[in-house]
C-alpha positions in Angstrom: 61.4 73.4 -17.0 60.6 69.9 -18.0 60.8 69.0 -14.1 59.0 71.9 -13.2 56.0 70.8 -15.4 56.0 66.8 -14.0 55.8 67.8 -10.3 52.9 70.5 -11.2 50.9 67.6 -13.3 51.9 65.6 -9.9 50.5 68.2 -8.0 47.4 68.2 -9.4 47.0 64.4 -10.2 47.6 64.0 -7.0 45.4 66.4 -5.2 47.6 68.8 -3.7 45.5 71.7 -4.3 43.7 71.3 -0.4 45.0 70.4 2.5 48.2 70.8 4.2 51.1 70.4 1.6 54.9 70.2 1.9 56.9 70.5 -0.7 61.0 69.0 -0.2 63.8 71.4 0.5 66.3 68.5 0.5 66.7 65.9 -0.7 69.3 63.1 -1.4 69.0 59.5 -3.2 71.9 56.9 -3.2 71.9 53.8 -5.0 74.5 51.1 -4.3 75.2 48.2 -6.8 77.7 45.3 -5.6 79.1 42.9 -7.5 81.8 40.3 -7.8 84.1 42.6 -9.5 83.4 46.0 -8.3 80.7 48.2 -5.9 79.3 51.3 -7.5 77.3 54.1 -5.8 76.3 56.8 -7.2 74.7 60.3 -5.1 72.0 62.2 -6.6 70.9 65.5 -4.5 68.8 66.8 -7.6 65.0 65.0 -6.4 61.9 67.0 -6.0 58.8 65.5 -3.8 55.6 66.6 -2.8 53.5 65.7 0.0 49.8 66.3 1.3 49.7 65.4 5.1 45.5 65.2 5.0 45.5 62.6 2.0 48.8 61.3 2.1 49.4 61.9 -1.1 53.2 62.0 -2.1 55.4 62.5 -5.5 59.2 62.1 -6.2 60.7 63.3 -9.3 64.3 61.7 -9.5 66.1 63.8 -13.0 68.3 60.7 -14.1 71.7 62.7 -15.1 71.7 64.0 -11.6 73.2 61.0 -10.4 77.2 61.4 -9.9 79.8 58.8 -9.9 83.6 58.0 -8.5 84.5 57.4 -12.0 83.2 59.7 -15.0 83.3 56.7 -17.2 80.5 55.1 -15.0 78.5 57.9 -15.4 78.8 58.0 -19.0 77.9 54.1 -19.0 74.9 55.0 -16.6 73.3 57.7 -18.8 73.6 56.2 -22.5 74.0 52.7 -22.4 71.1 51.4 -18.9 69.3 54.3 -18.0 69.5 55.8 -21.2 68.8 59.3 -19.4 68.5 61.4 -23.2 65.5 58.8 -24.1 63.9 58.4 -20.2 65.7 61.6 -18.4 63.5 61.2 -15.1 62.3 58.3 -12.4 59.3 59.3 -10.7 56.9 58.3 -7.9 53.3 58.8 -7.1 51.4 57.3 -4.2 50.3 57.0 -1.1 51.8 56.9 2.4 50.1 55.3 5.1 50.1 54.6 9.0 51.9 57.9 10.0 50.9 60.7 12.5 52.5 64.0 12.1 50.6 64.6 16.1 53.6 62.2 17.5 57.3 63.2 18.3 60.1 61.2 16.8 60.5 58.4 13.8 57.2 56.0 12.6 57.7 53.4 10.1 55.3 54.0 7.2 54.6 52.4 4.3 54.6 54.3 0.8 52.3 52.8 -2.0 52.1 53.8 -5.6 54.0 53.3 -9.2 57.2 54.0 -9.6 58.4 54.8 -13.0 62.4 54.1 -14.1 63.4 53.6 -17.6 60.1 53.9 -19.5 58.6 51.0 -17.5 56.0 51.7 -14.4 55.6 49.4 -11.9 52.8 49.4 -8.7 55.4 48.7 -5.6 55.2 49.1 -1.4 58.1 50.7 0.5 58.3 50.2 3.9 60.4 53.5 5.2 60.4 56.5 8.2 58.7 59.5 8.8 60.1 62.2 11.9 58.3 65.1 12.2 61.2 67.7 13.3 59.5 71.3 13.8 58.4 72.9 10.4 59.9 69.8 8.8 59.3 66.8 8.1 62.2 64.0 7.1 61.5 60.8 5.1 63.9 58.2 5.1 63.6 54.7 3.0 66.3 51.7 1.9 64.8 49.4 -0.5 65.6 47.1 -3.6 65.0 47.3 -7.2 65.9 44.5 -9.6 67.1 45.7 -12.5 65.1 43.7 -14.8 62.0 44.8 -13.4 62.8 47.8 -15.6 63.9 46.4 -18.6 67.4 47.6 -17.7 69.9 45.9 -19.6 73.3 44.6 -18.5 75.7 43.2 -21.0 76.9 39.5 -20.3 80.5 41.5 -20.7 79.9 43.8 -17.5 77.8 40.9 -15.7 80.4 40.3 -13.1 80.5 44.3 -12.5 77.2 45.4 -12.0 74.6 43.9 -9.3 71.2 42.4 -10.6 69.3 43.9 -7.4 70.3 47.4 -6.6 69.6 48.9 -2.9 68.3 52.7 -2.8 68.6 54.9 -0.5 65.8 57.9 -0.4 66.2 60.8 2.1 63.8 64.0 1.7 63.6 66.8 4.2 60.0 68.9 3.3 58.4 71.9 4.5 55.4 73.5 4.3 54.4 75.8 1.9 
């Protein structure tokens, strides 16, 4: 419910109400930490996004305790000791993309900007990434890095060595229109 109500305050802060929206039907976001000690990835197939193809308006809602780990005890590390999902259950996005045309065939780079939200904190960021227009869909694909501290994410001196101070994300969202 809680999701539901973000991406229809999104919606409208956004200014999805005109135009020709898409809304995603898939939707998968990876994040990979490596370290000295160990590499951790965890899968998250829970995201919502919205996207207006005349403004280029776009929102991502990410629900934090979607993400799933090889090891339960990293996910139980992940939600209440950095993310701290039960205090800051969500990331979100809300921007802009620019320099795409859903008239051309095949992949575009494009740029996404806007303020993304982790942990409490929001910060104004640009992500290069790619748009495909595929039929009635269209697929957006992005690898980029956050640092940690950036969102006052804490890591203990004791797990230093086992988790990465830059982590590299992986976004893929398939959308249609609706």
């Amino acid at each position: 419910m809680k999701r539901l109500f973000l991406l229809v305050e999104l919606l409208l802060l956004c200014g999805y109400a005109e135009g020709q929206s898409f809304k995603s039907s898939d939707s998968e976001v990876v994040f990979f930490s490596s370290a000295p000690l160990e590499d951790i990835r965890a899968t998250n197939v829970e995201g919502s996004g919205l996207f207006n193809a005349e403004t280029g308006a776009i929102a991502f809602v990410i629900p934090i305790k979607g993400f799933q780990f090889r090891k339960s005890l990293m996910q139980q590390h992940f939600n209440e000791n950095y993310l701290e999902s039960g205090k800051y259950p969500q990331a979100t996005f809300e921007g802009r993309l620019r320099d795409y045309n859903l008239q051309s065939d095949g992949p575009q780079q494009v740029l996404a900007e806007g303020r993304m939200t982790i942990h409490g904190v929001t910060r104004n960021i640009r992500i290069k990434g790619q748009l495909t227009k595929l039929g009635n869909y269209i697929d957006m694909h992005s690898k980029f890095w956050i640092k940690v501290a950036d969102y006052d994410i804490d890591i203990p001196r004791v797990v230093f060595y086992n988790i990465a101070e830059e982590v590299e994300v992986t976004v893929m969202f398939r959308f249609q229109e609706f």
